[in-house]
KEBA-711539 format. One record per residue: x, y, z of N, C-alpha, C, CB in turn; chain. Coordinates in pm, 1 decimal. Glycine has a CB too. Example, Ala and Ser with C-alpha at 12.3 -4.5 7.8 and 13.67 -1.06 7.14 Angstrom:
REM KEBA-711539
{atom {1319.0 -569.0 780.0} {1230.0 -450.0 780.0} {1320.0 -330.0 780.0} {1130.8 -447.3 904.6} 'A'},
{atom {1285.0 -225.0 708.0} {1367.0 -106.0 714.0} {1290.0 3.0 787.0} {1408.4 -59.8 572.5} 'A'},
This chain:
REM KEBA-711539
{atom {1414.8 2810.0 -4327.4} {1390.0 2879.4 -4201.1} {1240.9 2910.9 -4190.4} {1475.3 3009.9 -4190.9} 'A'},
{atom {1161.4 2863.2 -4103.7} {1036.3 2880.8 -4045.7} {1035.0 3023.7 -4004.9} {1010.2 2784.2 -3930.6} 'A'},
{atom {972.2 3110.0 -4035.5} {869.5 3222.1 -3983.7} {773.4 3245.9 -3984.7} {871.0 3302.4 -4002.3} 'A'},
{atom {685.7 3312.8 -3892.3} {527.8 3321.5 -3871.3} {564.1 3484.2 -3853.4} {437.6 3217.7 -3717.5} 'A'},
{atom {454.1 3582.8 -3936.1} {504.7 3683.2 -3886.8} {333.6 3723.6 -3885.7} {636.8 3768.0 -3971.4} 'A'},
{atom {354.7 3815.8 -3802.6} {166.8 3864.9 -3761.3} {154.7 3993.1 -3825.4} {115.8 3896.6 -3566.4} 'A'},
{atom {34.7 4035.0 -3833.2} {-27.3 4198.2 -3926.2} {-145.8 4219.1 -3867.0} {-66.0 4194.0 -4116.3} 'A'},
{atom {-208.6 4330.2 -3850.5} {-338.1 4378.7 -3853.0} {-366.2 4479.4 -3677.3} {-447.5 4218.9 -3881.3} 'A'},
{atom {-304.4 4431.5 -3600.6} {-259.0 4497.6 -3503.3} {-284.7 4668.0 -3510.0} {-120.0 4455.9 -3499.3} 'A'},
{atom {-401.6 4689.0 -3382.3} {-373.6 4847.8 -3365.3} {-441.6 4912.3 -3283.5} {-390.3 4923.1 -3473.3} 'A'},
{atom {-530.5 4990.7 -3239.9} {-572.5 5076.1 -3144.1} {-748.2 5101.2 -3210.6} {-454.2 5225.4 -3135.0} 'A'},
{atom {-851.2 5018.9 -3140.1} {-969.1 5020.2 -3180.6} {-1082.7 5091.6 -3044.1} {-992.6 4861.6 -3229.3} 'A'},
{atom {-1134.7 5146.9 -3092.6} {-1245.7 5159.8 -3000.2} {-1324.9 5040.7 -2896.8} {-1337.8 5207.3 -3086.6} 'A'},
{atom {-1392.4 5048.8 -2779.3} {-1480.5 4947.5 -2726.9} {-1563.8 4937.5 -2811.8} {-1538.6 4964.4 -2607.1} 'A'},
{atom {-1595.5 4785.4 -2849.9} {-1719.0 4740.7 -2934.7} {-1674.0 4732.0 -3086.9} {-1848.8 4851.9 -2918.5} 'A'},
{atom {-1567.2 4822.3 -3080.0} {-1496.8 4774.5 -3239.7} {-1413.7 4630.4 -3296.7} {-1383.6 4879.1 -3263.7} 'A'},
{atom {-1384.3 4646.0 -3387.5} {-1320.5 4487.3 -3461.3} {-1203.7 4556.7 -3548.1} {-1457.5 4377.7 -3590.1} 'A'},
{atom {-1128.8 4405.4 -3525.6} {-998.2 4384.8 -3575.6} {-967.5 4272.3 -3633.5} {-914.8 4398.8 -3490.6} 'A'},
{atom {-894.0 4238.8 -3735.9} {-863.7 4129.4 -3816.6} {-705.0 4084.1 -3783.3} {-889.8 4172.2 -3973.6} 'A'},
{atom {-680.0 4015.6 -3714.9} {-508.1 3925.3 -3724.8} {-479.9 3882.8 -3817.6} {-472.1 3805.7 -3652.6} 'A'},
{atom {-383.0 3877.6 -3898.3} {-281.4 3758.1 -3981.5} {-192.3 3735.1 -3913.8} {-213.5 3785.9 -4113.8} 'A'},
{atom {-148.3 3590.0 -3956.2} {-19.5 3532.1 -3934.4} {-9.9 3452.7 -4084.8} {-12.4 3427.9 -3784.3} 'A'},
{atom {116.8 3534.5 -4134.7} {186.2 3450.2 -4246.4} {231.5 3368.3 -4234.3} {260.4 3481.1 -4305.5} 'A'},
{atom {274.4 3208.6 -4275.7} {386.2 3171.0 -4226.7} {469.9 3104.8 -4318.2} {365.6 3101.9 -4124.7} 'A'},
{atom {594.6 3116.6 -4327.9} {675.6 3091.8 -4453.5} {786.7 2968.8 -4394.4} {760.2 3253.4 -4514.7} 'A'},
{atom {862.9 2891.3 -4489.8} {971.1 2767.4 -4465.9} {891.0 2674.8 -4417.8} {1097.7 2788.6 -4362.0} 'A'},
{atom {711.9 2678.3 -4371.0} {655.2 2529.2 -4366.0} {509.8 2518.7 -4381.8} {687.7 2459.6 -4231.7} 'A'},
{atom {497.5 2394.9 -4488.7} {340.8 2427.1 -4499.8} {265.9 2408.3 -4412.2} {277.2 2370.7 -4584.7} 'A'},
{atom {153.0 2497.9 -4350.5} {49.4 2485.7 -4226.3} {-0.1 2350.5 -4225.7} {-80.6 2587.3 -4234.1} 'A'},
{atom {-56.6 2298.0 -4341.9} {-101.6 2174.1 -4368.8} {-23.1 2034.3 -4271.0} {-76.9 2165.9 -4530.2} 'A'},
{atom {-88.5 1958.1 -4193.5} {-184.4 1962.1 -4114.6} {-190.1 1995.0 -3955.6} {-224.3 1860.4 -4137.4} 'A'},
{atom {-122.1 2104.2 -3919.2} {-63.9 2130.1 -3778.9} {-184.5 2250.9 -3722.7} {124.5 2197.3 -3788.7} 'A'},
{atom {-167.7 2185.2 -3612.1} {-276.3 2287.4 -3524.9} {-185.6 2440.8 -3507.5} {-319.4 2205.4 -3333.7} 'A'},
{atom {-268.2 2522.7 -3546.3} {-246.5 2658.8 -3472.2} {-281.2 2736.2 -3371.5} {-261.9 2722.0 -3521.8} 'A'},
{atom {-207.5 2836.3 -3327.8} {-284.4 2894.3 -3217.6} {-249.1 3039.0 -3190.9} {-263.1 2814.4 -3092.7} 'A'},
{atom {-359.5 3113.1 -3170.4} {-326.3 3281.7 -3123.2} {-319.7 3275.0 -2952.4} {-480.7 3412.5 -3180.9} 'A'},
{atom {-248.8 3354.2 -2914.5} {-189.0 3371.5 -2750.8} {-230.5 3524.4 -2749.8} {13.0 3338.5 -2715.8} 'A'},
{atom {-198.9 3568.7 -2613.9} {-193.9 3726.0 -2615.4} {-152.0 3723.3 -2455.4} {-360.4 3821.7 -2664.2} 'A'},
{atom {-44.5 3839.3 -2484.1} {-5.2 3871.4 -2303.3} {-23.8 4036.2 -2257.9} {192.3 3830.6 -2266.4} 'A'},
{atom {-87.8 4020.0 -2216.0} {-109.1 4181.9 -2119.7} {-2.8 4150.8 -2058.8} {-253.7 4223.4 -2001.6} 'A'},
{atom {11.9 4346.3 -2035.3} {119.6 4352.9 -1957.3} {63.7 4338.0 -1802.8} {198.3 4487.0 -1989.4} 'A'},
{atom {215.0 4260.4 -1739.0} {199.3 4218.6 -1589.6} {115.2 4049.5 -1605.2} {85.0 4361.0 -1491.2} 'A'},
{atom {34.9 4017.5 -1679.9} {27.7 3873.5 -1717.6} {90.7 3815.3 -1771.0} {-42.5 3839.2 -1765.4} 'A'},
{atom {30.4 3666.1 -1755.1} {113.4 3557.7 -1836.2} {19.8 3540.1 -1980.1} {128.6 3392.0 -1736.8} 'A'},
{atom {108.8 3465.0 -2091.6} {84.1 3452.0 -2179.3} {-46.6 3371.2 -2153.6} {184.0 3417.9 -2244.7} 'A'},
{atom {-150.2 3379.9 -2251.5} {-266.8 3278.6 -2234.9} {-282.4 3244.0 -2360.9} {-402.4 3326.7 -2171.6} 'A'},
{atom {-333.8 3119.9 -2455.3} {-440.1 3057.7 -2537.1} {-563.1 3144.2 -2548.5} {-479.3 2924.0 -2479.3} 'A'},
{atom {-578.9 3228.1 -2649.2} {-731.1 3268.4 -2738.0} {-756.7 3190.6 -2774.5} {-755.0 3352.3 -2843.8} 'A'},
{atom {-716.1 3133.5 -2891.8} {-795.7 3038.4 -2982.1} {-718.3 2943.9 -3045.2} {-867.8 3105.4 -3086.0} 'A'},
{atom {-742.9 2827.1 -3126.2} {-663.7 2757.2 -3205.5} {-733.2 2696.0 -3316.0} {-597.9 2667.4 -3134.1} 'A'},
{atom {-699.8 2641.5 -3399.8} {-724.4 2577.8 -3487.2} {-661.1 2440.7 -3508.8} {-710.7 2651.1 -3568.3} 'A'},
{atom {-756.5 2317.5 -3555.4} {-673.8 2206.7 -3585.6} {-649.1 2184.2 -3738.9} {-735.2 2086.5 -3524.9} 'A'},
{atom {-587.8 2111.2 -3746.3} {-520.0 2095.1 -3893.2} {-703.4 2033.2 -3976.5} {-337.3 1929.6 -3889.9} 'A'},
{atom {-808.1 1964.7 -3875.1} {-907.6 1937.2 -3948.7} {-1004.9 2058.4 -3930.4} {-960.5 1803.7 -3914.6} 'A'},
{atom {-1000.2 2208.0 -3908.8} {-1036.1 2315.1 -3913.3} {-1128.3 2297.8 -3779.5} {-1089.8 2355.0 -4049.2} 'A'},
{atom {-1091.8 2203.2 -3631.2} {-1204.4 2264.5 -3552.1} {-1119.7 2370.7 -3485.2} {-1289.2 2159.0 -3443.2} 'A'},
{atom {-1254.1 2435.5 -3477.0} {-1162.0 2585.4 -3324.9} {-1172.7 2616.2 -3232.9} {-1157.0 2712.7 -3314.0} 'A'},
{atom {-1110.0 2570.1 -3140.1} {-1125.3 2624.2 -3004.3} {-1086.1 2757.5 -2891.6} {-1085.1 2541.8 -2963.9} 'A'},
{atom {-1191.3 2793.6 -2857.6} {-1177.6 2931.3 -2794.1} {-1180.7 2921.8 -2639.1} {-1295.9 3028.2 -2843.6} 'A'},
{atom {-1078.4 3041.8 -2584.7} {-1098.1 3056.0 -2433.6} {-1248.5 3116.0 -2389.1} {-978.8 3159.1 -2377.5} 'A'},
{atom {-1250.3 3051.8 -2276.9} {-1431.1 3125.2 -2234.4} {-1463.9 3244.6 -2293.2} {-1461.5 3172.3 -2066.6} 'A'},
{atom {-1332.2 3353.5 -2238.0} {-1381.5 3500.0 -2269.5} {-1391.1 3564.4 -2394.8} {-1309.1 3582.7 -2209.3} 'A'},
{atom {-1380.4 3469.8 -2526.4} {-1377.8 3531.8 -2629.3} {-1485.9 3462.3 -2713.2} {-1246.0 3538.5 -2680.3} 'A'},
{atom {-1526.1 3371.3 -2645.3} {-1660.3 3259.1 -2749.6} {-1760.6 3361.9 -2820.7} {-1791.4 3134.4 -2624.4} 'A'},
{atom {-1788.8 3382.9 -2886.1} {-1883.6 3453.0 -2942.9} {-1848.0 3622.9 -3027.5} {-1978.5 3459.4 -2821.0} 'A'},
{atom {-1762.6 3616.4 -2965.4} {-1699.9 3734.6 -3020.6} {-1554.5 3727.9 -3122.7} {-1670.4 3814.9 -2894.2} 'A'},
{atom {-1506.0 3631.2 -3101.9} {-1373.2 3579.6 -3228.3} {-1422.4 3447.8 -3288.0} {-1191.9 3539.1 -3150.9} 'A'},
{atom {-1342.9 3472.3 -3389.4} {-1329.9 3378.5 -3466.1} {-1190.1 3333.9 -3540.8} {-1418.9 3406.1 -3542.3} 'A'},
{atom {-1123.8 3221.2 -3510.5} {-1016.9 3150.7 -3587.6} {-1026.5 3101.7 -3717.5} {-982.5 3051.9 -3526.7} 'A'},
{atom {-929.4 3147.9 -3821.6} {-939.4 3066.9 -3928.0} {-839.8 3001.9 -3994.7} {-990.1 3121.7 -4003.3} 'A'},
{atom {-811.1 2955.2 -4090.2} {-708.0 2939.0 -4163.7} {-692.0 2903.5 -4302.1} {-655.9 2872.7 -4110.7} 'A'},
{atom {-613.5 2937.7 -4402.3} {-644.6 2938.5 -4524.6} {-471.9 2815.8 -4577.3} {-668.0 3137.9 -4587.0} 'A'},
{atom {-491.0 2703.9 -4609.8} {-390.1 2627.4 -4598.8} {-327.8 2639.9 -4735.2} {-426.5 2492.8 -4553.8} 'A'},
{atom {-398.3 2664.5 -4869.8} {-386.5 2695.8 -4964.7} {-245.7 2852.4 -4912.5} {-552.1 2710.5 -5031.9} 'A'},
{atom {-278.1 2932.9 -4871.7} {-225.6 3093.6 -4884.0} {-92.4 3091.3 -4742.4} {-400.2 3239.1 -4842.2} 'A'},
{atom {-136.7 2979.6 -4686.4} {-46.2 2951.6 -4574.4} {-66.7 3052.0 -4459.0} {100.6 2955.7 -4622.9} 'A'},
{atom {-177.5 3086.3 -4427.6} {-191.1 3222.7 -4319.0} {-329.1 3164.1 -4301.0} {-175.6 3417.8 -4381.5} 'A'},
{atom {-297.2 3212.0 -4121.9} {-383.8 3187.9 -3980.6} {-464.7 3317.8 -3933.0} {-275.7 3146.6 -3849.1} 'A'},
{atom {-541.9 3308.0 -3918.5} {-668.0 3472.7 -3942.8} {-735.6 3487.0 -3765.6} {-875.4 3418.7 -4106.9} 'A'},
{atom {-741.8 3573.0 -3728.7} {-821.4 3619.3 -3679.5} {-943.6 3703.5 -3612.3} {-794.6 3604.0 -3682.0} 'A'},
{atom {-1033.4 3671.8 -3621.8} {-1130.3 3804.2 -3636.7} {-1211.8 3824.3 -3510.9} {-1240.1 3790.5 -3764.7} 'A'},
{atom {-1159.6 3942.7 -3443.3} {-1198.2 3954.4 -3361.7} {-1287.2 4108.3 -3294.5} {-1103.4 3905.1 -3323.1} 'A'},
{atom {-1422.1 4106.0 -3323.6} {-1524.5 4131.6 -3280.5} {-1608.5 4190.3 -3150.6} {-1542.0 4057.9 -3303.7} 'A'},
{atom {-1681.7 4305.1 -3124.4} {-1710.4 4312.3 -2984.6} {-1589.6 4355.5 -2870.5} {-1761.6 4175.7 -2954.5} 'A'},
{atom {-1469.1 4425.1 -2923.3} {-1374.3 4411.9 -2875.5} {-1379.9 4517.6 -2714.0} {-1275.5 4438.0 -2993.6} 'A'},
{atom {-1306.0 4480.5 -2630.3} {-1327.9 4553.0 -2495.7} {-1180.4 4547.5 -2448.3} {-1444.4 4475.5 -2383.3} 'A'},
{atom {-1200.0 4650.6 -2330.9} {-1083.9 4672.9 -2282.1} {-1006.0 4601.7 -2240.8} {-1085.8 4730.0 -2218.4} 'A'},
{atom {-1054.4 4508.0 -2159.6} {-981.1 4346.2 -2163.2} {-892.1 4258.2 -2251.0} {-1068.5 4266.3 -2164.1} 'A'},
{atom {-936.1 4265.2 -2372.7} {-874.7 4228.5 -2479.4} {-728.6 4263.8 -2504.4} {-946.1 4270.4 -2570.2} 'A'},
{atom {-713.1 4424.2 -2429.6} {-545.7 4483.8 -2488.0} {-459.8 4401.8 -2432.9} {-488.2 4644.9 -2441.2} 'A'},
{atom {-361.1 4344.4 -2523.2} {-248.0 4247.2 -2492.1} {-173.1 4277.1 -2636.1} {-300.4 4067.4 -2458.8} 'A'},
{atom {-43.2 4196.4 -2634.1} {45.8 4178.0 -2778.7} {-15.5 4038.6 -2807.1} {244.0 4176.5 -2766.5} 'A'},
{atom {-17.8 4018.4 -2894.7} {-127.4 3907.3 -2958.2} {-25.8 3837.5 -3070.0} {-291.1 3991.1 -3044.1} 'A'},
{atom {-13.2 3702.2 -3016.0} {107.8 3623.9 -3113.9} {40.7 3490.3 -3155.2} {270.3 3584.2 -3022.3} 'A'},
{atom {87.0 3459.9 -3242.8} {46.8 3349.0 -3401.7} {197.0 3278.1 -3376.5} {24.7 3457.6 -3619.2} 'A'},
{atom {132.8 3125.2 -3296.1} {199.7 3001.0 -3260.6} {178.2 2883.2 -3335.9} {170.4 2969.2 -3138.3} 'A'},
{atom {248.5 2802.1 -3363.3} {215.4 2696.0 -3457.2} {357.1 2593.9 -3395.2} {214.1 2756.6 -3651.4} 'A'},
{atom {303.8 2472.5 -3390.1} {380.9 2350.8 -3352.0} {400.4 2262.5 -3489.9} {296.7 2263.1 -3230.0} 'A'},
{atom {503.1 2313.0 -3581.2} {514.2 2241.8 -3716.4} {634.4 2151.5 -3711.9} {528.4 2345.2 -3839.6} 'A'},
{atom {549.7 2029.9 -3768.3} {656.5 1926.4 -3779.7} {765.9 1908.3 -3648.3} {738.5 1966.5 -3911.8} 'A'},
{atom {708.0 1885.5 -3518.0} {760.2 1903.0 -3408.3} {789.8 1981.5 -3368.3} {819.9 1863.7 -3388.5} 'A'},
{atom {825.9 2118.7 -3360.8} {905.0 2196.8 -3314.4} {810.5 2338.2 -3330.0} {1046.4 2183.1 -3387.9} 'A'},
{atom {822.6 2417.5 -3217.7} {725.1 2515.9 -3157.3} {779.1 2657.2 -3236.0} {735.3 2521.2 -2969.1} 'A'},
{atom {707.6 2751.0 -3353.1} {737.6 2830.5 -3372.8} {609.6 2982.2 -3345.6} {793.8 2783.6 -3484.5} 'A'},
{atom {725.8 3097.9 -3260.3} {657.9 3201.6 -3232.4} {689.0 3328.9 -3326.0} {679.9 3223.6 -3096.8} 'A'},
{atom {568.7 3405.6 -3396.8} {580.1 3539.4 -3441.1} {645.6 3639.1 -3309.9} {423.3 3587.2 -3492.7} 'A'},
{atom {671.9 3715.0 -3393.4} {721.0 3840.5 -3301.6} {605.2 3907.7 -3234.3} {798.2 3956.6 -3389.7} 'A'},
{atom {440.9 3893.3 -3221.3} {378.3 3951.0 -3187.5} {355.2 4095.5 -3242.8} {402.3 3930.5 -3093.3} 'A'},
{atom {182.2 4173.9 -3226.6} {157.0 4273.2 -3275.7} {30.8 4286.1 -3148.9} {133.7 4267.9 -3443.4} 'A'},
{atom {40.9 4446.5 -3144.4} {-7.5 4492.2 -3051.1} {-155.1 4505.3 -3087.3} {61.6 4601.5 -3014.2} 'A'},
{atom {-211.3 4492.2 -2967.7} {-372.5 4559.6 -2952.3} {-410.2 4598.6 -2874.4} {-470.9 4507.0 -2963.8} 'A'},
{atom {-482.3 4776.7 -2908.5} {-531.5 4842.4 -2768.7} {-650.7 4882.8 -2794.0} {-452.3 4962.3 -2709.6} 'A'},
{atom {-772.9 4831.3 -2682.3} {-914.6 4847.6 -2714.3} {-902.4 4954.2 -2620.1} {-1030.5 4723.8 -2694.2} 'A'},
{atom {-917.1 5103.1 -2669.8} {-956.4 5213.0 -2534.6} {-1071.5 5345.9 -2645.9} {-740.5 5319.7 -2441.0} 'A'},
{atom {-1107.3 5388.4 -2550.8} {-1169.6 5523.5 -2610.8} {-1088.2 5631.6 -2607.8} {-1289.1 5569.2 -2543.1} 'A'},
């Protein structure tokens, strides 16, 4: 049984930083693209960032410079570090991965950038 489960999730100041995990257990990451999502409430889910199985990463406009995707294929967990953080940012923030065909989602973990 495939699970991705997420950590690091929580309530940061504007301009502060936060670190994501996604564990993921029943399949090795090795060589499948990953990807972090996040949905505010009243939006739709969107693409932050991803990773390919040959480590490039791609980011949505609004986060270039301020996150960063990683992944550790050895430890089986998908990282994210995210930086400069603003109010915009608050959404539930989920760790997606398309392994060996088939689309698996974490349960999501929250993030709220407020003062």
């Amino acid at each position: 049984q495939v699970q991705l489960v997420e950590s690091g999730g929580g309530l940061v100041q504007p301009g502060g930083s936060l670190i994501l995990s996604c564990a993921i257990s029943g399949k090795r990451l090795d060589p499948y693209t990953m990807g972090w999502y996040r949905q505010a409430p009243g939006k739709q889910r969107e693409l932050v960032a991803e990773i390919s199985g040959g480590m490039m990463p791609n980011y949505v406009d609004s986060v270039k410079g301020r996150f960063t995707i990683s992944r550790d294929n050895r430890k089986n967990i998908v990282s994210l570090q995210m930086n400069n953080l603003r109010p915009e940012d608050t959404a539930v923030y989920y760790c997606q991965g398309a392994l060996g065909g088939n689309v698996y989602w974490g349960q999501g973990t929250q993030v709220t950038v407020s003062s």
